[in-house]
N, C-alpha and C positions, 0 to 999 in steps of 0.2 A: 517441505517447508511451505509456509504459509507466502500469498500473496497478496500485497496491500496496497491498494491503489490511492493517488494523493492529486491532489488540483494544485495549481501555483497561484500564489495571489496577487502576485506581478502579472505575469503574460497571461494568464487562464490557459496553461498546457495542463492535461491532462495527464498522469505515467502512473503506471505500474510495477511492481519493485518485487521482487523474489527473497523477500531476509526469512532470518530465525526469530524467534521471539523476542529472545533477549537483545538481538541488534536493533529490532526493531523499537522500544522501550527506549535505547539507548541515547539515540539522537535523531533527527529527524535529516532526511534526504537532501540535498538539491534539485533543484532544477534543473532537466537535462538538456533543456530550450536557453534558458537566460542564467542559470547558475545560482537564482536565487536562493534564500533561504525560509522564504516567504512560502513553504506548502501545508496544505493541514489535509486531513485524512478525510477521502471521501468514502464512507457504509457502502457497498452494496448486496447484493445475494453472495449466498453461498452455496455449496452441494455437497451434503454428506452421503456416504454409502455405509448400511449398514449391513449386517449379516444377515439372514432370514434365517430367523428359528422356529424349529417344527414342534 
């Protein structure tokens, strides 16, 4: 499962969240510092592995 990392726009806590796709799409987190509902998603890198073909 994919992880998605999100800022609060209350307190400025930063978290990290472990969902599926579809939970994620579905509604968006709280805040695990102040409870808010006030987070938006913060991009950053990712790392794919792929096969090597000969």
């Amino acid at each position: 499962m994919p992880s998605y990392s999100y800022r609060c726009a209350k307190c400025g806590k930063r978290f990290t969240r472990t969902e599926s796709v579809s939970a994620h799409g579905s509604r968006k987190p709280a805040c695990p510092k102040c409870g808010s509902k006030q987070v938006t998603q913060v991009f950053g890198t990712f790392f794919a592995k792929t096969s090597k073909k000969s």
